[in-house]
GUVONU-659553 format. One record per residue (C-alpha): x, y, z; residue in three letters. Coordinates in steps of 0.05 Angstrom, whole numbers, plus 32768, in hexadecimal, padded with zeros to 4 digits. Layout:
BEGIN
XYZala/...
This chain:
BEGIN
8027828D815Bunk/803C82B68121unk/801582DC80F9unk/801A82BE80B5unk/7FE782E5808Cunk/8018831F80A0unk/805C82FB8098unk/807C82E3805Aunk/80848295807Bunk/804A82818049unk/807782A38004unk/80B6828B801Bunk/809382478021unk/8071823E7FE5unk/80B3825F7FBCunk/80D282257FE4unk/80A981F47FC4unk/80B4820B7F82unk/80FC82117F84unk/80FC81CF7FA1unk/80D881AD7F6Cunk/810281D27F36unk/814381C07F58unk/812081727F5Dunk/811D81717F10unk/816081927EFFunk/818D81657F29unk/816381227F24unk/817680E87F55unk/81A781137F72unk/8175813D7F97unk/816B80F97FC5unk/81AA81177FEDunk/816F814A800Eunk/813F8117801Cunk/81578113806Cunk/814B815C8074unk/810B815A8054unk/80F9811C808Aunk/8115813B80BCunk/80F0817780B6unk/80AD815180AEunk/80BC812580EDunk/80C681638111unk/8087817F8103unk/806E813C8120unk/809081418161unk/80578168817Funk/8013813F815Dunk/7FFF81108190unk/8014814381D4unk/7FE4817581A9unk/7FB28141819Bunk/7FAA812881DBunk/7FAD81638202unk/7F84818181D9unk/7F47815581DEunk/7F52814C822Bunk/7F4F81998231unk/7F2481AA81FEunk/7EF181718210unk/7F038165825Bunk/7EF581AF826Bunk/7EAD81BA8252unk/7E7F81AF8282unk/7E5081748277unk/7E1B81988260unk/7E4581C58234unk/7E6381838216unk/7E1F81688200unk/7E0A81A281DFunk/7E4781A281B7unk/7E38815C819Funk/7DF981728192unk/7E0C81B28164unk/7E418180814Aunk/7E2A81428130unk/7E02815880F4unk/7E3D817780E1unk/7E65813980DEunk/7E33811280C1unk/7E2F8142808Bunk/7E778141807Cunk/7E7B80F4807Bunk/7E3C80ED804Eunk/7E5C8121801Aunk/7EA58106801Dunk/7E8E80B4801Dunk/7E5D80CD7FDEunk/7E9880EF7FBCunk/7EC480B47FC7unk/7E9380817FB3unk/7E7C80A37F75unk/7EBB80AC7F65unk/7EC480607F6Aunk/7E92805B7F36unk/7EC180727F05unk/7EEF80387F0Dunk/7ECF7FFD7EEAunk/7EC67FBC7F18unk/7F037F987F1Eunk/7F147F557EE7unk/7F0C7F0C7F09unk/7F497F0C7F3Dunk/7F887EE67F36unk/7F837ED67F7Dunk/7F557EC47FB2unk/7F737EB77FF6unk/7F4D7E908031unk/7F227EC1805Funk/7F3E7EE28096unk/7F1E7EE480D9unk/7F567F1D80EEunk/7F2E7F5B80D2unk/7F0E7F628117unk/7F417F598144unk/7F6B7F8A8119unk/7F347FC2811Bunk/7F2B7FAD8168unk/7F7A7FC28172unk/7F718006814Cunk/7F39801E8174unk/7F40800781BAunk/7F78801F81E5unk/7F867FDF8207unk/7FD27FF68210unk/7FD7803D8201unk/8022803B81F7unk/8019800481CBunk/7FE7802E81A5unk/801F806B81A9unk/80538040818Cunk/8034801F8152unk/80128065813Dunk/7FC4804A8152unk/7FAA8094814Cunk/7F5A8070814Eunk/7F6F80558193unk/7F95809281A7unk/7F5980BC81A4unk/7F30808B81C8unk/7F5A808981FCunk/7F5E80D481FEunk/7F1580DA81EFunk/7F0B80AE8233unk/7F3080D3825Dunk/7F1281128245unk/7EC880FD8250unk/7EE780EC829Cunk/7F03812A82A8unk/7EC1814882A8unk/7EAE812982DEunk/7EE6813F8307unk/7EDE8177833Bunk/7F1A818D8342unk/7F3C818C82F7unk/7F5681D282F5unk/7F9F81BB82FBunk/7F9D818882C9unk/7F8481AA8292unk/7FAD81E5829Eunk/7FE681B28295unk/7FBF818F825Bunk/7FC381E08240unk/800A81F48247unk/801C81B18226unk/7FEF81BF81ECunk/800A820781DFunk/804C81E881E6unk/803B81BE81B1unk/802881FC8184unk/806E82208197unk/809381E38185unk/806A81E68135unk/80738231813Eunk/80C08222813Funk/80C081EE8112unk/809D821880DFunk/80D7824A80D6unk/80FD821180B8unk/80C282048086unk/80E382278053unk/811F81FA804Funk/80FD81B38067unk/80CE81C4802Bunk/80FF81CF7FF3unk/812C818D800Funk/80DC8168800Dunk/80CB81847FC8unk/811781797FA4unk/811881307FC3unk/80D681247FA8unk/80DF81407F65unk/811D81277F53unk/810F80D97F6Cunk/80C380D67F63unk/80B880957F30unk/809480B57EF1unk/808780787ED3unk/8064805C7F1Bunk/8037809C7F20unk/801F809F7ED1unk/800380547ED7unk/7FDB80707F0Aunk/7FCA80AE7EF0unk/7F8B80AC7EEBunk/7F7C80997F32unk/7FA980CB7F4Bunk/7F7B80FF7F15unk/7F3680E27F3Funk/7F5980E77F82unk/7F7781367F76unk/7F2E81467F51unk/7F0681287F8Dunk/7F2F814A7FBEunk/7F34818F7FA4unk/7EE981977F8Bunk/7ED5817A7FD3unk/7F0181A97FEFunk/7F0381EA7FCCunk/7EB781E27FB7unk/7E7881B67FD3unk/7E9681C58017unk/7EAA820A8015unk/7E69821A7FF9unk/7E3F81F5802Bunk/7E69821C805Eunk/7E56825C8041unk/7E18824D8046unk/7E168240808Bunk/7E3F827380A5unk/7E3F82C880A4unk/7E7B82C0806Cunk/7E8182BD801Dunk/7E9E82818001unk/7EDA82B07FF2unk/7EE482C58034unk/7EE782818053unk/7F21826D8023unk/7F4B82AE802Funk/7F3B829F8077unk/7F5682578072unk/7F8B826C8049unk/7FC782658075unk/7FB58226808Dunk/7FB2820D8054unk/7FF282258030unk/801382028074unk/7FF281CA8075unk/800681BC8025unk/804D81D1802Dunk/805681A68062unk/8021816F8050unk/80108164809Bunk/7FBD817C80A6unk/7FD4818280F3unk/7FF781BE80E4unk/7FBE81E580CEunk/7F9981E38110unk/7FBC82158139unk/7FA1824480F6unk/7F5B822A80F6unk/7F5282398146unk/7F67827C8137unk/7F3A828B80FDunk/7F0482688124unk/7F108299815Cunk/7F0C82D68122unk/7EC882C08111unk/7EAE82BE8157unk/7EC883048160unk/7E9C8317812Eunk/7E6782FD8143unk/7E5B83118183unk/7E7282D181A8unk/7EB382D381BCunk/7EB682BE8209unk/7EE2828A8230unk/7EA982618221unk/7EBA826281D3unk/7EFE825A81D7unk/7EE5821781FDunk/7EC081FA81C3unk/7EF082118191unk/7F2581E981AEunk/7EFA81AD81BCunk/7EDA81B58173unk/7F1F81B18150unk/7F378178817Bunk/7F02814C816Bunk/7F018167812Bunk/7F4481538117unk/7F3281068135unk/7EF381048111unk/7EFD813180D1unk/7F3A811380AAunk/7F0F81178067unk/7F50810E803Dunk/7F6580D1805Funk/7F1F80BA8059unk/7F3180B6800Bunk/7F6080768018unk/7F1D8056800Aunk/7F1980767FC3unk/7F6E80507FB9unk/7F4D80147FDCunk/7F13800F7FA1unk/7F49801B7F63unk/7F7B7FEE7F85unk/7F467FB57F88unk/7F3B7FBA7F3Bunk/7F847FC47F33unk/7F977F857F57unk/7F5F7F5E7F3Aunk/7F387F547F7Dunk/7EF17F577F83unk/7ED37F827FBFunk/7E897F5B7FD4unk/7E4D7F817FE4unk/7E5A7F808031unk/7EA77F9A802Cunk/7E897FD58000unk/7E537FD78038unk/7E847FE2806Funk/7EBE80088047unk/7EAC8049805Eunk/7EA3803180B0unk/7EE9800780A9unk/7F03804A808Aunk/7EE7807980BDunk/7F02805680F4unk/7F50804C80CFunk/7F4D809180B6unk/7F6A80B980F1unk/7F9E80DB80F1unk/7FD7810480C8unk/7FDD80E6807Bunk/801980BE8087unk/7FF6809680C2unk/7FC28086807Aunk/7FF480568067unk/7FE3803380A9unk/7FA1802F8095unk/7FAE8017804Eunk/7FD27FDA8069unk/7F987FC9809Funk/7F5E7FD3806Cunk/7F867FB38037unk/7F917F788065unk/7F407F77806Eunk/7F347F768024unk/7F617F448016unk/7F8B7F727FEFunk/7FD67F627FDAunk/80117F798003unk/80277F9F7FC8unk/7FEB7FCB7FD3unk/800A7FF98008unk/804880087FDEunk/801680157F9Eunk/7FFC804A7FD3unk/8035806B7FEBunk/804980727FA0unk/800E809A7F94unk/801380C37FD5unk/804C80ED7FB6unk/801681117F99unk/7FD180FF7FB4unk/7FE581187FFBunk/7FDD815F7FE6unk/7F9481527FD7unk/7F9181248013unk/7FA3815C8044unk/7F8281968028unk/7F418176802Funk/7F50815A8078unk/7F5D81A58085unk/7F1C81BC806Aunk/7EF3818E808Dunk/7F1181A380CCunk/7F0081E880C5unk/7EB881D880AFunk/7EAC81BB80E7unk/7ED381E78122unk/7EAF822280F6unk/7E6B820880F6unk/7E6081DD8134unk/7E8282218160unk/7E488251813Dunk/7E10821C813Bunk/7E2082138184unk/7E18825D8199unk/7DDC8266816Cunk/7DFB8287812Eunk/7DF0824C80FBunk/7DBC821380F2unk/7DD181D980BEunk/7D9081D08097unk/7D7F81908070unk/7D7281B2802Funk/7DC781CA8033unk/7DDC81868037unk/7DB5816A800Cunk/7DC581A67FD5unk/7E1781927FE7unk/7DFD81517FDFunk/7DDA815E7F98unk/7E1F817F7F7Funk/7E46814C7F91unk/7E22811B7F76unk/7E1A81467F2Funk/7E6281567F2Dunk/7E7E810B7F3Dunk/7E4480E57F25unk/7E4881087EE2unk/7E9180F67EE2unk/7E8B80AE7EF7unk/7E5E80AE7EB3unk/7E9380BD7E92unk/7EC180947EAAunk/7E93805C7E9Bunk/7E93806D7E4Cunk/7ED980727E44unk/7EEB803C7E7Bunk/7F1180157E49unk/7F3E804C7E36unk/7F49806B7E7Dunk/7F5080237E94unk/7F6A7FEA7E6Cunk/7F667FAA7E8Eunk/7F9D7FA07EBFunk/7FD77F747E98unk/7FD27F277E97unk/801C7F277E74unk/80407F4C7EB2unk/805F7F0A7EC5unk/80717EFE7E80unk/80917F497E7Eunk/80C27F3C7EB6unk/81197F377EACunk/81557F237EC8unk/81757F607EE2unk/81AC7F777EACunk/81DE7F867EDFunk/81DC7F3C7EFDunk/81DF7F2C7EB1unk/82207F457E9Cunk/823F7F317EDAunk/82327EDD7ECAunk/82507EB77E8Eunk/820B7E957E80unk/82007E607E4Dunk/81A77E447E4Funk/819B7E097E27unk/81537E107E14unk/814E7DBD7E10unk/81737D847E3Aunk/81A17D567E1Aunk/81847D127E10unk/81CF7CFB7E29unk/81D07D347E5Cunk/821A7D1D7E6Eunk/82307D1F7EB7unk/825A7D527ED7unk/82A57D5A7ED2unk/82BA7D527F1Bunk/828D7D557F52unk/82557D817F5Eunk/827C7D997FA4unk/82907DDE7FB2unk/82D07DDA7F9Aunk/82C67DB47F61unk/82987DE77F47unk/82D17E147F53unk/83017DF07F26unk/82D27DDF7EF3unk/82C57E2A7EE8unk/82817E237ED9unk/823A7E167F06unk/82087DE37EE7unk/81C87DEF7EFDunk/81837DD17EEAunk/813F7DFC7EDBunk/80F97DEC7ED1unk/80D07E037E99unk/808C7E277EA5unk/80997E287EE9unk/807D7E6D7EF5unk/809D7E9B7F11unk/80D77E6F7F24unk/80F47E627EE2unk/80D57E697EA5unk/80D97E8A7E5Funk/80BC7ED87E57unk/809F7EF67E1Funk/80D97F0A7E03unk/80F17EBE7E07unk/81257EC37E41unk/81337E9A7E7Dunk/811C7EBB7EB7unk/80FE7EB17EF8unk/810A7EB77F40unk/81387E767F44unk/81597E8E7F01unk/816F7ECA7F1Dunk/818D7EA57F64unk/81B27E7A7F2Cunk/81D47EB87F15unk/81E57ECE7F5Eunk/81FB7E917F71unk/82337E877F36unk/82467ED17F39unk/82547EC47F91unk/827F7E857F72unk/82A07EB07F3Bunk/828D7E6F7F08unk/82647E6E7EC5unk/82237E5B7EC6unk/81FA7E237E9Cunk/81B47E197EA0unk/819C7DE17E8Cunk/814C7DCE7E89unk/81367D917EB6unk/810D7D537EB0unk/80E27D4F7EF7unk/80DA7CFF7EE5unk/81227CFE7EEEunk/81407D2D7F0Cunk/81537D077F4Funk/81767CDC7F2Cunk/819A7D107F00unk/81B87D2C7F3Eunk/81CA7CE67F5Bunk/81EF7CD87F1Funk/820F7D217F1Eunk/81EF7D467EE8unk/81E67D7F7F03unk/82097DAB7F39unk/81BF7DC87F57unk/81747DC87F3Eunk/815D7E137F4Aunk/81127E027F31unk/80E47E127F5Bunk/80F17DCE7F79unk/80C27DB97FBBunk/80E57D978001unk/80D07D4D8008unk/80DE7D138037unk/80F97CE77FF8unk/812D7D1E7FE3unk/81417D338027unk/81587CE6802Aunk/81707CE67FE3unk/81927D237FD7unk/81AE7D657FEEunk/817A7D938001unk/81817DDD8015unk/815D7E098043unk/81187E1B8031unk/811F7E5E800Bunk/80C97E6A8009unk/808C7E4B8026unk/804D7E418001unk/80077E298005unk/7FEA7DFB7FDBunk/7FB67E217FA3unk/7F877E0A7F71unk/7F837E2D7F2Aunk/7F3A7E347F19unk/7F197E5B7EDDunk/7F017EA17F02unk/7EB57E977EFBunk/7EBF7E5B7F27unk/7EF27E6E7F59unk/7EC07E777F9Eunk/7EB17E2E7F93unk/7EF77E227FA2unk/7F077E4F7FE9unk/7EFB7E02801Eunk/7F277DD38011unk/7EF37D9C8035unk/7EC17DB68003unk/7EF07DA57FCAunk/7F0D7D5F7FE7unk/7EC47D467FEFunk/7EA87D5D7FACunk/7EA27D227F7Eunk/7EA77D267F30unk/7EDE7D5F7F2Dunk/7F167D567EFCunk/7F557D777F17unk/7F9C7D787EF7unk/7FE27D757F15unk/80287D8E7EFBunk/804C7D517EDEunk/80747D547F25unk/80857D197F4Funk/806D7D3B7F87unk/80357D5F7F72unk/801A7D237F50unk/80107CF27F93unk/80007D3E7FBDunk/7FC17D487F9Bunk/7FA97CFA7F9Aunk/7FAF7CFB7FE1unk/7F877D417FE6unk/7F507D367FBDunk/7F447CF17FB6unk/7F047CF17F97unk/7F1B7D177F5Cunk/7F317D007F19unk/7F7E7D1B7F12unk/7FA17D2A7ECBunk/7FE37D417EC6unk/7FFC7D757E99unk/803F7D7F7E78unk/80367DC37E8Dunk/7FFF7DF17EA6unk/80027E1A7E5Eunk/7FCE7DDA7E48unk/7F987DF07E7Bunk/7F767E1D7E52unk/7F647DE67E1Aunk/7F577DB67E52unk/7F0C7DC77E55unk/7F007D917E84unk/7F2B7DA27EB7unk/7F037DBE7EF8unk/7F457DDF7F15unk/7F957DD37F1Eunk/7FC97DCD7F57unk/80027DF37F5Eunk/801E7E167F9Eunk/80027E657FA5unk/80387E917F88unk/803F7E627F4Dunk/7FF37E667F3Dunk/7FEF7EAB7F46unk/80257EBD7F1Funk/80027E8C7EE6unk/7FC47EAD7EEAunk/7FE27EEF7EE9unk/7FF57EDC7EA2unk/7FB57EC27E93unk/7F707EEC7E94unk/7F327EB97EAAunk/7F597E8C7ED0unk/7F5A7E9C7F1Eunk/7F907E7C7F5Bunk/7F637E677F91unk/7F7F7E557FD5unk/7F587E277FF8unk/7F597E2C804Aunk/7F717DF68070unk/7F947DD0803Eunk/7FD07DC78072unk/80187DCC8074unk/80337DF78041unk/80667DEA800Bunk/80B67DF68011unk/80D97E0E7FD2unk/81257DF77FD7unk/815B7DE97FAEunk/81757D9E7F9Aunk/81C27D867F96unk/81DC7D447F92unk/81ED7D177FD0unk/82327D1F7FD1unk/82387D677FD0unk/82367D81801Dunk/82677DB48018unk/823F7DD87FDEunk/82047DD08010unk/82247DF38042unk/82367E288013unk/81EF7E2A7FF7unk/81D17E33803Aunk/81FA7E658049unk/81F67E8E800Bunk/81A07E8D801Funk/81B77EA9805Funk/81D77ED58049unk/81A67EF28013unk/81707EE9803Funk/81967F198072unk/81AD7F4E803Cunk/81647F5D8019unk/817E7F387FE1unk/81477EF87FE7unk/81137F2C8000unk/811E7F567FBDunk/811F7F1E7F96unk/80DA7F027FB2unk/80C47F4A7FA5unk/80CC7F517F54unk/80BE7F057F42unk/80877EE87F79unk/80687F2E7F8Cunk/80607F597F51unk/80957F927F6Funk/80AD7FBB7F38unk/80F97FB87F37unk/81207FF87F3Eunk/813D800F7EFDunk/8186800E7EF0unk/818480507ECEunk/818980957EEBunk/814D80C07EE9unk/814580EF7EB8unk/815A81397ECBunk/816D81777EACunk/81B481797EBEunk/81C881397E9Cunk/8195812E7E6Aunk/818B81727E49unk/81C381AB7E6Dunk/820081747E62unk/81F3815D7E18unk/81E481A97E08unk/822981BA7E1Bunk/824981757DFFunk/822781857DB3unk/8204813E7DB7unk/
């Protein structure tokens, strides 16, 4: 292993960085061209993590006698404990800052999966399974295991000697890898500068602010401090100490790759005190390995993204989920901080979080990681540092130290939380309830379409020219297709008083594919089967559902989306809502319908007992004070209540078969059929539907159309140009 508080690695490195991140900003969106190298380099530093991790807890734990194992657990658990407590009371109080979240727009049934997905991370019960799918929890177990049987083992000489050699392979491999830092890191940094979404990372700014301020004071302060006081070394000399391994570990954002560093400072300080022996380099190496299992404090701060992405996505965490946040996180925590995206999804899942969560994360990690690993890498040298010396002797963790880290953490975060608590409604404004009404047809699609929108429907809508067929769309030139009003977020008017929607935008695709104008032309649901028998209109792209009646009646396309059925109930009374049974057998509610002909008869046949009242459209609920809720299908309630602050989508369990969204087209027109089914194929296959379903149902910011800004073309060009 190189020597890198003599070499230059750590300079070149860091100059690296910078010239990365300068480059990054000067070219823009062009720097993306260096993204592979910069993945490349980071998978290759990966290569060697689970080999090391394994064969590092099989040797380091399988080759301690029995005895000498259980008084390392014994010098080492306070240890832990103390570094939990701190880290879950930093995270927590930091927490505290974010104000509790506003009533939800969504509550989905309960899910009895949270077990059986926590059950899979932790025990090995196919450890190539485990390997595969990145299960570091259930990794470890399995490794842990094996180790605790090894010790049992009389003859285990051979073994761990292999167990060895494969480790310090493991090290050469980093060793090698590291000489290529310098360029992996300028390809990571330029790639990341020059494509990271500004406007993403300042609507989060203040998280990310909490998460780098929790991180470094955790890091660089309460526990360097608390280690100073337990070992023989100033709070200076620790950090110069650590220094290397942490200047790594940043440049390359993997904590992993500061442990070959650590063992070798932890071997310094044993030096100098008197207890260097076989018997220390032992319980170094079985110190770090469970260290880096058990000691990921940076990933541990997924819990502090889980708490702002609750009040960011409106959902409200109950006492028990805050209860068992920091066990659930504990046990997903493990591993390097790209396997914390892992854990975002699975705890996510548990709290009933959107899927839109784990990209809101990884939008973040661009520059929370940094925090993220130097803090993992601290807490695995507290404890290989302190559970080595207060093994042999040379340090004792007193009460009164914790609790005085304890005390400062609680005076530095607790006095900010107070803070953030005055000036909550500045730091955070209430999450938008117009985000739905904020959304637009992409321009591109725009200019590509010769689009006329009537705003009304004819009273003497007249029929079509020629038959709504394939080819006679073609020679009529132009596509006639019918749209809903206020049917959210399928087609409906925006703030700004367009047409949009989901279904609007497939109307654009679909008469750009048939190179033919477009006219969109509002509906009546009373009549629109019989518009389309008579030939009115080519298709209805409405967020139209799949029935029996127009299956025999008309031409009916694939299913393009499935959804439940959901009930739109003011917030303060949406838990009432969560059984369907409990719902269907209350007497006395009032619940109103979509003037649909097939929500109408849907909810009599649900809830029988309940008076029903139909609305011209859902935009009356509000001044419908007697109304106890409303039916729509899930993403169409949602996306209401998204627009809407009080009101909350409920959906009820076992309410049955879901919805099918499809699109209607007269009888006679099989060939367009065809075509239409076809063209869903087709966009289904290419990304195109899963995009789509992205920016209008899910929330998924669209990616811009413009470059990024840069200094090339923004400032160097014009300079030269006189503009």
């Amino acid at each position: 292993m190189p020597d890198v508080k003599q070499s230059r690695l750590p300079i070149y490195i860091l100059a690296s960085a910078v010239i990365g991140t300068i480059t990054g900003i000067t070219i823009g969106d062009k720097a993306g061209i260096l993204e592979p190298i910069g993945l490349a380099y980071s998978k290759m530093l990966e290569i060697a993590v689970f080999p090391y991790l394994v064969c590092s807890l099989l040797v380091g734990l399988g080759g301690l006698p029995r005895a000498r194992a259980a008084r390392l657990l014994k010098a080492s658990w306070g240890v832990y404990g103390a570094l939990w407590l701190l880290t879950f009371l930093a995270i927590f109080l930091l927490g505290a800052f974010i104000p509790a979240a506003p009533p939800p727009a969504v509550l989905l049934p309960g899910s009895d999966g949270a077990l059986s997905g926590i059950l899979d991370l932790v025990i090995p019960a196919n450890i190539a399974v485990a390997l595969d799918r990145n299960f570091v929890p259930a990794i470890v177990v399995f490794a842990l295991l094996y180790a605790i049987a090894i010790q049992e083992l009389p003859q285990k000489a051979t073994l761990l000697e292999s167990m060895e050699a494969l480790r310090k392979a493991s090290v050469v491999i980093w060793n090698w890898i590291v000489y290529f830092a310098p360029v992996g890191v300028f390809a990571l940094f330029a790639a990341t500068a020059g494509t990271v979404n500004a406007a993403a990372a300042g609507s989060l700014a203040v998280y990310i602010a909490l998460f780098l301020f929790g991180t470094v004071v955790l890091g660089f302060i309460i526990l360097p401090w608390l280690l100073s006081r337990l070992l023989p070394q100033s709070y200076g000399e620790i950090l110069a100490e650590l220094r290397p391994a942490l200047i790594l570990a940043l440049v390359t954002t993997l904590s992993v790759a500061a442990l070959p560093f650590i063992q070798k400072a932890a071997e310094e300080l044993c030096r100098r005190e008197g207890v260097e022996s076989e018997e220390s380099g032992d319980v170094i190496k079985a110190s770090l390995s469970v260290a880096y299992v058990l000691s990921q404090l940076g990933n541990y701060f997924v819990a502090l993204f889980l708490i702002f992405a609750a009040y960011h996505q409106r959902v409200t965490l109950d006492t028990a989920q805050w209860l068992v946040l920091p066990f659930m996180t504990l046990l997903s925590g493990i591993g390097s901080p790209s396997a914390s995206v892992d854990a975002v999804a699975f705890l996510a899942q548990w709290l009933h979080l959107p899927s839109s969560t784990v990209n809101l994360y990884v939008e973040t990690m661009t520059i929370t990681r940094y925090g993220q690993v130097a803090l993992s890498v601290m807490g695995f040298a507290f404890v290989t540092f302190a559970a080595t010396l207060i093994y042999f002797g040379k340090a004792r963790l007193r009460l009164r130290l914790v609790l005085g880290a304890a005390a400062m953490t609680v005076a530095v975060f607790g006095t900010l939380a107070l803070g953030g608590r005055l000036y909550a409604d500045k730091l955070f404004p209430a999450p938008s309830d117009v985000a739905i009404m904020a959304r637009t047809l992409d321009r591109d699609l725009v200019r590509q379409v010769d689009a006329t929108v009537l705003r009304e429907r004819p009273a003497d809508l007249a029929s079509l020219d020629g038959a709504a067929t394939f080819d006679g769309i073609k020679r009529r030139g132009r596509l006639r297709v019918g749209y809903g009003r206020d049917i959210v977020p399928f087609s409906y008017f925006n703030g700004a008083g367009d047409l949009v929607g989901y279904d609007v935008a497939a109307a654009y695709r679909l008469a750009r594919d048939l190179r033919v104008a477009l006219d969109l032309v509002p509906i009546d649901w009373a009549s629109v089967e019989e518009d389309l028998i008579a030939g009115r209109y080519d298709i209805v792209m409405a967020g139209a559902y799949a029935t029996p009646d127009r299956l025999r009646r008309l031409g009916v396309s694939d299913f393009y989306l499935a959804n439940p059925l959901a009930l739109i109930v003011p917030s303060a009374r949406a838990s009432q809502f969560r059984s369907y049974e409990a719902v269907a057998q209350t007497t006395g509610l009032t619940l109103a319908v979509f003037r649909d002909p097939v929500l109408g008869p849907l909810v009599q046949s649900l809830f029988p007992k309940a008076r029903i009242v139909e609305l011209a459209s859902y935009d009356e609920l509000p001044a419908r004070t007697e109304v106890d809720a409303a039916l729509w299908t899930e993403d169409q309630a949602v996306a209401w209540t998204q627009a809407r602050s009080g009101y909350t989508a409920v959906v009820p369990a076992d309410t049955g078969a879901p919805l099918l969204f499809t699109y209607l087209m007269p009888p006679a027109s099989a060939d367009m059929l065809r075509y239409v089914n076809l063209w869903l194929q087709f966009e289904a296959g290419s990304g195109v539907r899963e995009g789509a379903l992205g920016y209008w149902v899910k929330g998924v910011p669209r990616r811009g159309n413009e470059p990024r800004w840069n200094l090339i073309d923004n400032v160097i060009v014009p300079m030269f140009r006189g503009t």
